[in-house]
N, C-alpha and C positions, 0 to 999 in steps of 0.2 A: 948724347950727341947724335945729329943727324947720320945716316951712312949711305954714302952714294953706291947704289948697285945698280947695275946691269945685266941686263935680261939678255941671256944671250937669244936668239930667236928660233934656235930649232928644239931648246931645252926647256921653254914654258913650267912643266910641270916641275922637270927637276929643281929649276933655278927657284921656285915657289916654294918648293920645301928646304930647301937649302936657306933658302930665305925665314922661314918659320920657325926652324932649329935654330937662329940665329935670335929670333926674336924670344923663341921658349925660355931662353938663360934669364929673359929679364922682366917677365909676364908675372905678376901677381900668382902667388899659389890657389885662390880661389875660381884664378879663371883658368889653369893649367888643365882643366880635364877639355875644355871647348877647343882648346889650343891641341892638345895633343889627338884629338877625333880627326881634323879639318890634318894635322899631319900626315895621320895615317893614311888618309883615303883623299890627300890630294889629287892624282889623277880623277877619281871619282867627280869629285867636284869640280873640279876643272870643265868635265865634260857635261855636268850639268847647268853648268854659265854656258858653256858654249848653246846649249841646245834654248835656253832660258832664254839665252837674245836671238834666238832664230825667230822662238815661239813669237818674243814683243817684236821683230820686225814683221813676221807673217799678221799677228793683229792690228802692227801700225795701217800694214799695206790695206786691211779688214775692214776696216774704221773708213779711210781715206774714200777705200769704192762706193761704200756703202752711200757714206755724207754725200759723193759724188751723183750713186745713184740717186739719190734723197733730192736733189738739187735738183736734179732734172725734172722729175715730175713735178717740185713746187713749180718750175717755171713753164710747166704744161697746164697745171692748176690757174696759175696768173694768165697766160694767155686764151686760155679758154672765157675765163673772166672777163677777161676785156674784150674778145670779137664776136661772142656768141650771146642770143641774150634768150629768155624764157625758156621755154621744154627745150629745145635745144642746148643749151649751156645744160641743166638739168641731168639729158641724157648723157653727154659728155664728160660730165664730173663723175657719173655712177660709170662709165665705162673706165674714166682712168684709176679709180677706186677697186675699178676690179683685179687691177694686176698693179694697184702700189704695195709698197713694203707694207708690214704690218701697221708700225710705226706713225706709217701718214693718213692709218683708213678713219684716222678717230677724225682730222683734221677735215677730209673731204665729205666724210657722213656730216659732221657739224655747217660744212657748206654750202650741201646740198640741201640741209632742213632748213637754212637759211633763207635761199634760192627760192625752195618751195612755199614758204610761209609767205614770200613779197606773190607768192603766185595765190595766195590762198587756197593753194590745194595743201590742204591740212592734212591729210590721209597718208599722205609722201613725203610731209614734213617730221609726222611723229613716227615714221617709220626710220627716218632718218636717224631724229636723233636718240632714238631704243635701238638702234647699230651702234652709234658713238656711245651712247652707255655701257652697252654690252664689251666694246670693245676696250674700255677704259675702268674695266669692273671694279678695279682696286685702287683707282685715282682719284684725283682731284675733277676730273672733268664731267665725269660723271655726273654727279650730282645736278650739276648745271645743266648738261643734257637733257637731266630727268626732269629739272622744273620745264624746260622748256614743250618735253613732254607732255608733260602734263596740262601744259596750255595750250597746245594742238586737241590733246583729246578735251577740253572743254570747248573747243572752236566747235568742237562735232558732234558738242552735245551729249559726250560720252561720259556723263558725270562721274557716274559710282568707279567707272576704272581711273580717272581721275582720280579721286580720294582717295582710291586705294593707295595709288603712286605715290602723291604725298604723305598718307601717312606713315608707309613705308620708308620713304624716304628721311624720315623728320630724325632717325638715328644717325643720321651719316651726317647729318646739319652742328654748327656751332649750335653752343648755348650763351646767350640767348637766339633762337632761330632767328633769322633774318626779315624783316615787315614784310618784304615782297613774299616769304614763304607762306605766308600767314595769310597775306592778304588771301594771297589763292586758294590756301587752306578754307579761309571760311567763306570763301565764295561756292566752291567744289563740295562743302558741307551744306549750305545753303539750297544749291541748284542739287543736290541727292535728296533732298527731305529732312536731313539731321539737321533740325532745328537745332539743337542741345549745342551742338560741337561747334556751329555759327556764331551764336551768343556767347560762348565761352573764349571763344578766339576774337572775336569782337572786343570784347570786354577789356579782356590782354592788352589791346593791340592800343586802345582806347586810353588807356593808363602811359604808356610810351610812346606814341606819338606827338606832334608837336603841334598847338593849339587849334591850327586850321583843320588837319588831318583828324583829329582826336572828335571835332565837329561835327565833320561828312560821318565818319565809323559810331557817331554814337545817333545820326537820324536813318544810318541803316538799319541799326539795332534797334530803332524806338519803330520801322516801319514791320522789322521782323515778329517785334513783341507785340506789335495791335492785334488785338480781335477781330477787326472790323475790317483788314487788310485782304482781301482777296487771295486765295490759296495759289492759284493760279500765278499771282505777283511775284509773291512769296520765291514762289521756286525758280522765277526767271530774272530775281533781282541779281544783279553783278556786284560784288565788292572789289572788282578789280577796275573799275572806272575810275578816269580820273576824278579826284575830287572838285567840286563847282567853290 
């Protein structure tokens, strides 16, 4: 049967144990050593609740600022966005970048490579987003940073570090890797000289795409394998074009 008690208010601790010896008469013998610990050293515990909900209100308060602060610079990110436009929005976003939470720098680096790419200034796009990579090293977003990377440094003709990217990259990718990774793969293989690794990712990609796609990827591949193709061609054909 239920038992109405009352805590008187200046006796917290006693009335806790007085209440525990009451419950010890009818506690299972298996659980009487748990029962008898939290007896002994109820003040103890006591004062470890009490300090336990200071610690969760001090982190409620933690959290609150934070998001708070968090909030404010999304809404200095937005209005920069909306009243400033070219190098100036640019500079803007890399100066509010410079004093946001850690949190937010993956979010403004990816916006500024964004920003710079509609600029074509590619140089300050993939520096961009080799910050949000960096700064997201163990995430999800990463990866994505890094293709995009990696298509800034083809903007710039930078092939081999290009390749490198990707094929570095190709371990942190699902399997099967994604067309878009591929596609780039054998273009960034193509425009290095690595015939080999074109054709071969060609080939793949040729097998699982869908009848139009599989079309364009297989008169790349029959333009890569001529003899009679120009070297020069060769190395400046794109696979990342849309397909005709």
């Amino acid at each position: 049967m239920a038992k109405n008690i009352t805590n008187p208010p200046l006796q917290p601790v006693q009335q806790s144990t007085n209440l525990l010896e009451e419950i010890g008469s009818e506690v299972s013998r298996e659980n009487a050593p748990l029962l008898e610990f939290i007896t002994q050293h109820g003040g103890k515990i006591a004062g470890f609740v009490a300090i336990f909900l200071l610690v969760a209100a001090i982190t409620g308060v933690w959290k609150w600022y934070k998001q708070k602060d968090e909030t404010q610079f999304l809404d200095e990110k937005t209005k920069i966005e909306l009243t400033l436009e070219g190098q100036e929005r640019i500079s803007a976003l890399k100066a509010l970048q410079a004093k946001a939470p850690d949190r937010l720098k993956t979010i403004l680096s990816l916006t500024v490579g964004e920003y710079a790419s509609e600029l074509k200034d590619y140089a300050a796009a993939e520096k961009a987003y080799s910050e949000a990579a960096l700064n997201d090293a163990d995430g999800n977003i990463a990866p994505l940073a890094q293709l995009a990377q990696a298509s800034c440094l083809l903007r710039q003709d930078k092939n081999a570090e290009a390749l490198k990217l990707l094929q570095d990259l190709e371990k942190r990718l699902p399997t099967p890797t994604p067309m878009h990774y591929r596609q780039m793969l054998a273009d960034a293989a193509l425009r290095s000289g690595n015939e080999t690794l074109a054709k071969d990712t060609l080939t793949a990609m040729i097998k699982e795409s869908d009848p139009d796609e599989a079309a364009y990827f297989e008169r790349v591949l029959a333009q890569i394998s001529s003899p009679q193709e120009d070297s020069s061609t060769k190395n400046t054909k794109s696979t990342t074009d849309t397909p005709k």
